[in-house]
N, C-alpha and C positions, 0 to 999 in steps of 0.2 A: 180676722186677720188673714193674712195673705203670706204666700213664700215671696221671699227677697226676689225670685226673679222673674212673678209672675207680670210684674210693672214693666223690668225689662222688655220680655217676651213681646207683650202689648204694646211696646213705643216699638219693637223694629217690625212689628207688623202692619203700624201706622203708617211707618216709612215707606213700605214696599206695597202699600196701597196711595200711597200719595205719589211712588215713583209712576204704577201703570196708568195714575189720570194723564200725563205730560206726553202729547206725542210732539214725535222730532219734528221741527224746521229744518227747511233747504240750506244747503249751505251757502248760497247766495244771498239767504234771510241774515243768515248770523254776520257775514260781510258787510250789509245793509245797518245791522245791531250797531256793530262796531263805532262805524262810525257817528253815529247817534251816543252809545256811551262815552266817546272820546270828547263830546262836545263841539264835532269839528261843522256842526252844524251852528251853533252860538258860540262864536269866539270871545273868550275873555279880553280883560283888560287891565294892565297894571302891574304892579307887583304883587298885589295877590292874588290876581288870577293866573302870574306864572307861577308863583306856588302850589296853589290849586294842582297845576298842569303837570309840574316835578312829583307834586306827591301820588299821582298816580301813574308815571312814567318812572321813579325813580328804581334803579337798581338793571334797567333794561341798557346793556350795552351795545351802542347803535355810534357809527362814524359821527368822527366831532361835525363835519362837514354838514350831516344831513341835520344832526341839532340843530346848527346856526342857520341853514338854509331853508329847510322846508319843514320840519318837525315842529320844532316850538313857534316858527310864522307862521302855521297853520291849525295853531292852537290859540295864540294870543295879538290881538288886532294889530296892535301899536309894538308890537317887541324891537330889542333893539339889543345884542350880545353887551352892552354895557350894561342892562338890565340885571343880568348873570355875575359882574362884575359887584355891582350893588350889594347881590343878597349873598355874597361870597364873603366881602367886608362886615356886612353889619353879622356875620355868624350865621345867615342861616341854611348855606347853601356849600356841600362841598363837591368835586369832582372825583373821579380818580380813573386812571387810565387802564384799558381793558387788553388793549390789543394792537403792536401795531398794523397800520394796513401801509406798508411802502414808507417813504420817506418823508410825504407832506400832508398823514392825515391816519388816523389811529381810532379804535373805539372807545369809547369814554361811557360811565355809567355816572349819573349825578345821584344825589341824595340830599333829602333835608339830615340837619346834622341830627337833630335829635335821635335818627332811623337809621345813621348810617352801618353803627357798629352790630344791632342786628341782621342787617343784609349782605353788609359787604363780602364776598367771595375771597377765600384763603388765596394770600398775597403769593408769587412766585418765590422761588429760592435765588438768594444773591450769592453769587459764584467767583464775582470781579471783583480784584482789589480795587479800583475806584471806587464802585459801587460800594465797595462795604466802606469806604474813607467816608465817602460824601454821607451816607446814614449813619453813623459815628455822629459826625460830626452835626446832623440837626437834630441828632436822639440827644447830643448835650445843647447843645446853643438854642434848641429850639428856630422858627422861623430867622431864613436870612437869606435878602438880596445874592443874585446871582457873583456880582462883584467880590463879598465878603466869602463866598464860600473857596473861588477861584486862589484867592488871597491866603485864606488857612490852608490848604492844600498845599500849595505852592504849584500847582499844574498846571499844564496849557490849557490855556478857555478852551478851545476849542473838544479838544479830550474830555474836559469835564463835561461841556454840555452836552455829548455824546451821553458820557456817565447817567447822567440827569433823567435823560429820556429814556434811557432804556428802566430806570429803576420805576419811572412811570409808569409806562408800560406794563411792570410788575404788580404794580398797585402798592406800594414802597412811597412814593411821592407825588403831592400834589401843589398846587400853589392857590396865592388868594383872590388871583384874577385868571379869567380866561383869554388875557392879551398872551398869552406863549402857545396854545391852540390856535388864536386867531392868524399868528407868525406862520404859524408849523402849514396852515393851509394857504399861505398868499406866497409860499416859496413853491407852490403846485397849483397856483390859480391866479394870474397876474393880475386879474379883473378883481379881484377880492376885495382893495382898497378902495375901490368905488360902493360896494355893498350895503347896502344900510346896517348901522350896526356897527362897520370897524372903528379903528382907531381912527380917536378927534384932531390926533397932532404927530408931528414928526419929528423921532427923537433927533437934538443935538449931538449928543454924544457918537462918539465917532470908533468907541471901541465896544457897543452895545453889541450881542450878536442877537439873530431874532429867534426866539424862542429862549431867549432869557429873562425875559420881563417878569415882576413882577416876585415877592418874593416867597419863598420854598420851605417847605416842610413835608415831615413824616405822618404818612395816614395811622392811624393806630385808636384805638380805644382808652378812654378818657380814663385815667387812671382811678384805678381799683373797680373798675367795670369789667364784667364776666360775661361770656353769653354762653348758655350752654348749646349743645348741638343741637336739645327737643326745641327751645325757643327760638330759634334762627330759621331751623324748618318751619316752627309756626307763622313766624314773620313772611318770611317768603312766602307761606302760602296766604296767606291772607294779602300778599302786595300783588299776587295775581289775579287773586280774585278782583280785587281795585283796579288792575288794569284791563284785563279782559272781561270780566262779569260772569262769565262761565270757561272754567278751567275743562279742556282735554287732555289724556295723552298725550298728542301732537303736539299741542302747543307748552306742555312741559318739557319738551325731548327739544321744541324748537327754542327753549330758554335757556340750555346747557345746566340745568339745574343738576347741584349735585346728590345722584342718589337716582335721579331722574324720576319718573312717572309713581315707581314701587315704593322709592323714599316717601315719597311726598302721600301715598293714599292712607296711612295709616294718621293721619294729621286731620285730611280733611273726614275719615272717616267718623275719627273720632268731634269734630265742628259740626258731624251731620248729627250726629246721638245727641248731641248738646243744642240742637237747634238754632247752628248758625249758619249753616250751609243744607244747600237741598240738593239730594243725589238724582239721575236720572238718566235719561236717552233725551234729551236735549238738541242733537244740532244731528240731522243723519249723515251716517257713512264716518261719524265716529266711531271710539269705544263705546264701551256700553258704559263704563263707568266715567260720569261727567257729574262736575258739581258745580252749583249756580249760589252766585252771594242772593242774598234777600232783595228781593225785589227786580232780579235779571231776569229771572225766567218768565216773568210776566211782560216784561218789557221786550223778552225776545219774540215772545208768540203773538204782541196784540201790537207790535209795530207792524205798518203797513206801507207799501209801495206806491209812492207818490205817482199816479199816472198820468195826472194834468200837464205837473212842472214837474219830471224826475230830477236829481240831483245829480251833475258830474261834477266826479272830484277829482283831482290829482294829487297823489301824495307819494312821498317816499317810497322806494319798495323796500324800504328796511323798517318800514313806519310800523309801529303793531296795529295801529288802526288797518293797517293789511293783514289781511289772516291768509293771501296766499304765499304758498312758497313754505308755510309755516304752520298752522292750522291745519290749511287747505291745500291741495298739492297744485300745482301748476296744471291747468290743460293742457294738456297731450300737444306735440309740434311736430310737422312734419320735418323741420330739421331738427336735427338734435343738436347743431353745432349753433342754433339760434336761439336755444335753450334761455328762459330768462330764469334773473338770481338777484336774490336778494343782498344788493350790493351797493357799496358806496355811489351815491350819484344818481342811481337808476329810480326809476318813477314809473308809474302805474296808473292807468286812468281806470276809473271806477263807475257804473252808471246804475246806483241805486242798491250796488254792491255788487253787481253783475261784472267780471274783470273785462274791459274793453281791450286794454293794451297795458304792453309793457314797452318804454323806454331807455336806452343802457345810458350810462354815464355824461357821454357826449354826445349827447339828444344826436346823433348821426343813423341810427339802428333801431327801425319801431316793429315791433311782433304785435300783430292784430289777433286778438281773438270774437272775433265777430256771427252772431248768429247767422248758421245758413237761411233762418228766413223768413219772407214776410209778411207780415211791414217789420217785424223787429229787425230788419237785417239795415234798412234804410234810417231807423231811430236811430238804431246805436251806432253806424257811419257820420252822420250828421251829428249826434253827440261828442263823436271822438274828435275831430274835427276841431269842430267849436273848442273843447275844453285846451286841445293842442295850441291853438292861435291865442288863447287865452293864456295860456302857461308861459309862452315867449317873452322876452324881454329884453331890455337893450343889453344888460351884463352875463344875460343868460338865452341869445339866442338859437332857435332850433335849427339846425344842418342837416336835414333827413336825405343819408345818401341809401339807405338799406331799408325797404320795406319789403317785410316776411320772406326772407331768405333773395328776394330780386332786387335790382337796380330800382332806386325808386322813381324817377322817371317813366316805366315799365309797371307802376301800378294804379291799379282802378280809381285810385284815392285822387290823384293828380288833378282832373278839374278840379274836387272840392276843396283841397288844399289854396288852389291859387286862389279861389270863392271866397278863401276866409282868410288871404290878406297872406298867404307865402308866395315867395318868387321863384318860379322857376328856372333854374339853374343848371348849364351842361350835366353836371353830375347830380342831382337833385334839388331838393327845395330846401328854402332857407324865409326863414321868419324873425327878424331883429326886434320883434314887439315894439310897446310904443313906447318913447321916451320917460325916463323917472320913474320907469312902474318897477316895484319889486318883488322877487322872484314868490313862488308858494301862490300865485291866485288861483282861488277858487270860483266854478263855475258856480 
């Protein structure tokens, strides 16, 4: 026989010899991972491959705008925001509102329903007599069109839908379609009805306001359902590991988790004893303490850099399949007032994970990060390029008046630009893409 804790002893010795076989990857390697774990290399299809894509995206609160635009189109071949409307109805998809961002677009976090009430983040405090009428009133009646709520009230529409949204924003209310998201962005994107995706028809009704569609209810946990605080951290840690494959610091701190990095180590410590998770030095120029779900860490170190055919992508810079800005810190600018962020709109070119460029909102502003040199300095120019003219499109054409802090006119890029089909323009270049094409393509 043995002492109780000589078995112990011997498993965290195993650990801490399985930690020093792992040596770290570049952080360009794990950028490179990313995208490989995200699948943005084999795009799904369907509605279970957007489910697929929710459940390992779910609980990530990211602008409604970049879901419907380049997020889930760059996940799923064929998508289409009615898609979301689908699995909203048949039960298995719900939303709930994060944050707003301005007047015609806000952060939204989705979730499969099964998962929601382990993840969901503690709901804001209602302060506003409206607000607390209009929850009253769907914590009794349950689910109800925007009409009947106006009507038990007795208030002005227009007040209540004020009400509506802000209790959104709370995470208070959500609804069973994402037609009032879709409203809330084409009152700040005129082009939107053209999109692929929007709405198939035009209401009649003449007293409809937009962003009332559709109809309304209280988020809340499924009655006589408890979650405690330890399971909820469990949850969430194990929905990060599903989304990134190997959790940092950084990228706990860049999730607003709450409790943040200290919360959350006593979870996975205890997943590493239990042999579900593997601790280590993983990605350099992290912490020292990182943990990989089964089977990442193999995938991080034995994937390799395509040098034939490298891959450029463009994707969201709010996307996670971006680890800068978030993860990974931004490279250095020499302005700092052209600082890029991770923000509604903006976009990022990627060449094999290597950060090429950032793009702001209204494709008018491009921040190059480009090696001094070569041949890589001529690859990654001619990749950036290329993926730019490839991103263009008729509803989402590129305006570049600002390259790296100059008039764009005034920069080196300009032959290759007009090369790959932009027009030069008094004030810079402009690219309308080609007809029918929709937004999110990948190089």
């Amino acid at each position: 026989m043995c002492a109780d804790n000589v078995p112990r002893t011997l498993n965290r010795k195993s650990l801490a010899a399985l930690r020093k076989q792992v040596e770290p990857v570049e952080q360009q390697a794990f950028a490179r991972f990313l995208t490989q774990w995200h699948g943005l290399d084999r795009k799904r299809r369907g509605l279970d491959g957007l489910l697929d894509v929710i459940e390992q995206l779910q609980g990530a609160a990211l602008p409604a705008s970049d879901w419907l635009r380049r997020v889930l189109p760059a996940r799923v071949d064929d998508f289409q925001a009615a898609m979301l409307d689908e699995l909203c109805v048949a039960g298995e998809l719900l939303w709930q509102g994060c944050e707003s961002i301005g007047p015609s677009d806000g952060r939204v976090a989705l979730y499969l329903t099964d998962h929601a009430a382990r993840l969901m983040p503690e709901q804001a405090t209602i302060d506003d007599e409206l607000e607390q009428q209009i929850q009253e009133l769907l914590s009794d009646r349950g689910a109800l069109l925007f009409d009947e709520i106006t009507q038990a009230l007795g208030a002005f529409p227009n007040d209540v839908l004020d009400a509506l949204w802000r209790l959104v924003w709370k995470g208070h209310a959500t609804n069973d379609t994402f037609a009032p998201l879709r409203s809330l962005l084409a009152n700040g994107d005129k082009s939107s009805s053209k999109r692929r995706g929007s709405s198939q028809f035009r209401s009649r009704r003449r007293t409809r306001l937009p962003g009332s569609e559709g109809r309304w209810s209280l988020l809340g946990r499924r009655s006589g359902e408890t979650v405690s605080v330890t399971e909820r951290q469990t949850a969430i840690a194990m929905q990060l590991l599903e989304r990134y494959g190997v959790v940092t610091r950084e990228l706990v701190a860049s999730e607003g988790v709450p409790g943040r990095f200290s919360g959350m180590y006593p979870i996975y410590k205890a997943m590493e004893e239990a042999g579900r998770v593997r601790r280590g030095y993983f990605i350099a120029g992290q912490g020292a303490a990182q943990f990989a779900a089964p089977g990442a860490e193999d995938r991080l170190r034995d994937q390799q850099q395509n040098e034939k055919d490298p891959t450029t992508i463009v994707l969201a810079s709010t996307d996670p399949a971006n680890p800068y800005g978030a993860a990974l810190k931004w490279p250095e600018t020499i302005d700092e007032a052209s600082r890029p962020q991770r923000s509604a709109g903006g976009r990022v070119v990627l060449l094999e994970g290597q950060l090429l460029a950032h793009l702001n909102k209204n494709a008018t502003r491009l921040l190059t990060f480009l090696p001094p040199n070569e041949p890589e300095h001529s690859v990654c120019r001619a990749a950036l390029v290329k993926a730019l003219s490839a991103n263009a499109t008729s509803t989402e054409p590129l305006y570049l008046q600002v390259i790296d802090g100059q008039p764009a006119h005034e920069s080196l890029l300009g032959a290759e630009l007009v090369n790959a089909g932009f027009v030069r323009l008094r004030d810079g270049f402009v690219h309308r893409g080609p007809k029918d094409d929709g937004p999110g393509k990948r190089e």
